[in-house]
Residue frames as a rotation matrix with the C-alpha (Angstrom) as fourth column:
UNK 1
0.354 -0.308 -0.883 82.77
0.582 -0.666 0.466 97.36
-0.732 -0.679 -0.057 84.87
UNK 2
-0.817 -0.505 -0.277 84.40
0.208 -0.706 0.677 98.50
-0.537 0.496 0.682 81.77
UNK 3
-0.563 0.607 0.561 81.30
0.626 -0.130 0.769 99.37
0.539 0.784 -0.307 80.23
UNK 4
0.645 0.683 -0.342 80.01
0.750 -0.484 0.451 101.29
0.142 -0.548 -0.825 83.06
UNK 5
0.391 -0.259 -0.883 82.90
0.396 -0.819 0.416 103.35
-0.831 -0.512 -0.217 83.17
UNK 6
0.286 -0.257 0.923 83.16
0.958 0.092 -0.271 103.80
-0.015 0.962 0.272 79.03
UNK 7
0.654 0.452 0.606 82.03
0.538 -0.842 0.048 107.24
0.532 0.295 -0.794 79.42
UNK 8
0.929 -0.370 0.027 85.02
-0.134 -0.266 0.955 108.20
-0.346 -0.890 -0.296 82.31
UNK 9
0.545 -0.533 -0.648 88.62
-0.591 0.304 -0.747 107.85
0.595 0.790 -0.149 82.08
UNK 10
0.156 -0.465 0.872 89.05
-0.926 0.239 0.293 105.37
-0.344 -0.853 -0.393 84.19
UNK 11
-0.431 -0.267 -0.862 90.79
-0.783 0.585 0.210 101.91
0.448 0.766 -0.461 82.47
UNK 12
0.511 0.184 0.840 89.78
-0.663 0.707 0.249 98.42
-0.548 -0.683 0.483 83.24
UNK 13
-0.071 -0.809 -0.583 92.46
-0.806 0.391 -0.445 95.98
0.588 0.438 -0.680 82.80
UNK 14
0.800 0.535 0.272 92.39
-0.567 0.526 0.634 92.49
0.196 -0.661 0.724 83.65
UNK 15
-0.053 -0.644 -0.763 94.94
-0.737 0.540 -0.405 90.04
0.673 0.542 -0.503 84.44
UNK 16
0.946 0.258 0.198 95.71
-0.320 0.626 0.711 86.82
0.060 -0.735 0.675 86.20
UNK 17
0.440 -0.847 0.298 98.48
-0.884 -0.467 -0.022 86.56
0.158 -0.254 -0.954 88.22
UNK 18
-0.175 -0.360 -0.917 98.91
-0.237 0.919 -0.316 82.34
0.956 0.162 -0.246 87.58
UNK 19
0.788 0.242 -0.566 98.94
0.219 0.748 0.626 79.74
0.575 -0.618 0.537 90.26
UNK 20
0.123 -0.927 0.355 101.70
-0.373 -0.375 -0.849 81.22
0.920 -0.028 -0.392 92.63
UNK 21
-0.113 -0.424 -0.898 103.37
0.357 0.827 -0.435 79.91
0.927 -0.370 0.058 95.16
UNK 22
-0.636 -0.209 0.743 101.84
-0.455 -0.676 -0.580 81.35
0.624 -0.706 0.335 98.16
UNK 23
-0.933 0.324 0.154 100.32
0.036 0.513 -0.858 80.38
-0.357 -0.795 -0.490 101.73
UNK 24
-0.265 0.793 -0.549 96.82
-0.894 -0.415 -0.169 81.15
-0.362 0.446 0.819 99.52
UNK 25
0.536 0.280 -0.797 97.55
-0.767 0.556 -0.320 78.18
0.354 0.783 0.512 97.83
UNK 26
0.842 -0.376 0.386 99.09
-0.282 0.302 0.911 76.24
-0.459 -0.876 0.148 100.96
UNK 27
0.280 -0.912 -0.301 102.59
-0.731 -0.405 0.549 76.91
-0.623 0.066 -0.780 99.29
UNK 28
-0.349 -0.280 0.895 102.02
0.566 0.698 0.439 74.49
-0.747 0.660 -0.085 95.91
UNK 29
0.753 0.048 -0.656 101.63
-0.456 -0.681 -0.574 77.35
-0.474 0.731 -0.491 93.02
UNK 30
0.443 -0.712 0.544 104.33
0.875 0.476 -0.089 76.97
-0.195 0.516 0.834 90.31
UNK 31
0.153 -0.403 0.902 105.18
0.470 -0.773 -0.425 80.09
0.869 0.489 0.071 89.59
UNK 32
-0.638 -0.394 -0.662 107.34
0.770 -0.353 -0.532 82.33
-0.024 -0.849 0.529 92.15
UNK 33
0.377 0.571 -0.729 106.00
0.799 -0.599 -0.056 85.27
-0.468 -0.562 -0.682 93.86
UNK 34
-0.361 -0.770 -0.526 108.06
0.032 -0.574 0.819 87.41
-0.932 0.278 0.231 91.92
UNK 35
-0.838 0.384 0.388 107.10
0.464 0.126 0.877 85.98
0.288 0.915 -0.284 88.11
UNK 36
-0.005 0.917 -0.400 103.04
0.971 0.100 0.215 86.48
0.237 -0.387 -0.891 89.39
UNK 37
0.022 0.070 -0.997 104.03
0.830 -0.557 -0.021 90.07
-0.557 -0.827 -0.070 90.48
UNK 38
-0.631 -0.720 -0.291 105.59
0.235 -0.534 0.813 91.36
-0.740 0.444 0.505 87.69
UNK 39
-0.895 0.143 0.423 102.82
0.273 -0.574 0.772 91.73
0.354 0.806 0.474 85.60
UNK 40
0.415 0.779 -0.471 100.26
0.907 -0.315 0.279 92.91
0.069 -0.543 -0.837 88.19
UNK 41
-0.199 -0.741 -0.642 103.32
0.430 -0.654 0.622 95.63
-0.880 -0.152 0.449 88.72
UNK 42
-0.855 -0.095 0.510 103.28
0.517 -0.242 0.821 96.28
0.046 0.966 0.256 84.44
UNK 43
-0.135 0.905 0.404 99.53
0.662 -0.221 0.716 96.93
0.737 0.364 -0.569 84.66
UNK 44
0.273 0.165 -0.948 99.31
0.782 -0.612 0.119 99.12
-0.560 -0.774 -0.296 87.99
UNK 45
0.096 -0.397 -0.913 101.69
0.450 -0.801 0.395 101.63
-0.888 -0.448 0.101 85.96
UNK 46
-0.262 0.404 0.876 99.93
0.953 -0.034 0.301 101.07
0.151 0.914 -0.376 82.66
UNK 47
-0.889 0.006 -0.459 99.89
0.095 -0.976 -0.197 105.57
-0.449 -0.219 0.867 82.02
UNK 48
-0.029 0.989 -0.144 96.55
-0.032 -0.145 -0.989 107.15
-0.999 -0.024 0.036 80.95
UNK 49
0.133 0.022 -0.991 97.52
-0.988 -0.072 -0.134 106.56
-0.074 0.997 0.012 77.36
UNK 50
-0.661 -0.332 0.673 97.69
-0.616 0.752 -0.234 103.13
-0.428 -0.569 -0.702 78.15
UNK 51
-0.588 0.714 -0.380 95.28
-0.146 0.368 0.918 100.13
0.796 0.595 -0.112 76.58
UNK 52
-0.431 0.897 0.098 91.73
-0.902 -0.432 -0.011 99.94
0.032 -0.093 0.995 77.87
UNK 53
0.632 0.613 0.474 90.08
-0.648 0.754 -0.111 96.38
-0.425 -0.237 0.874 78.29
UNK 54
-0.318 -0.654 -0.686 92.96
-0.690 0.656 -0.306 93.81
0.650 0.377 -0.660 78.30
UNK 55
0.742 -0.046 0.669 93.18
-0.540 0.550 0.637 90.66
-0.397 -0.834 0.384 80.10
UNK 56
0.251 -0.944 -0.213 96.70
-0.715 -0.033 -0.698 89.08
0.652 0.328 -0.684 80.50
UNK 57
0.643 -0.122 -0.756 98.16
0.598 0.697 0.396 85.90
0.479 -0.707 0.521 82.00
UNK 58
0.837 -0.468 -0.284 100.83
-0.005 -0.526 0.851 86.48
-0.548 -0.710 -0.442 84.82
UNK 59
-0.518 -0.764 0.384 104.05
0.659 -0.071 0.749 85.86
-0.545 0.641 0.541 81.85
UNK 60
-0.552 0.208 -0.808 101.95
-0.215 -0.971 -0.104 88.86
-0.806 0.116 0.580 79.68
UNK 61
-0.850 0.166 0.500 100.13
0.483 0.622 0.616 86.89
-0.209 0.765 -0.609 77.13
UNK 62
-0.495 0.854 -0.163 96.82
-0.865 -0.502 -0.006 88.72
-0.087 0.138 0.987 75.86
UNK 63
-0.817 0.458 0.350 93.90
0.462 0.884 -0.078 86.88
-0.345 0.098 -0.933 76.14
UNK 64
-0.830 0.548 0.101 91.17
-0.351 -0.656 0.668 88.00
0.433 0.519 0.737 74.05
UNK 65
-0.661 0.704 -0.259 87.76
0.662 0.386 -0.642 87.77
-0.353 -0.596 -0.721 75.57
């Protein structure tokens, strides 16, 4: 996806929002709904100067890929 939209300015950011504790995961996740949110939240309001093919755990680590 982020190579089809190189040419656009639209970003692609990835992240993963960890094993949370939700009915998804019939309520054994480790991490709260809250932790898991917060950086889905960070990236949503990532501004148009913003980076451009990350991927991030749900605590913000970069993962390079």
């Amino acid at each position: 996806m982020m190579i089809e939209l190189e040419a656009t300015d639209i970003k692609v950011n990835l992240l993963s929002p960890g094993f949370a504790n939700t009915p998804l995961v019939n309520f054994q996740g480790a991490e709260s709904v809250e932790d898991a949110c917060r950086e889905v939240v960070r990236v949503v309001r990532l501004g148009p100067d913003g980076p451009n093919g990350t991927f991030t755990l749900w605590n913000g680590v970069n993962l390079y890929w």
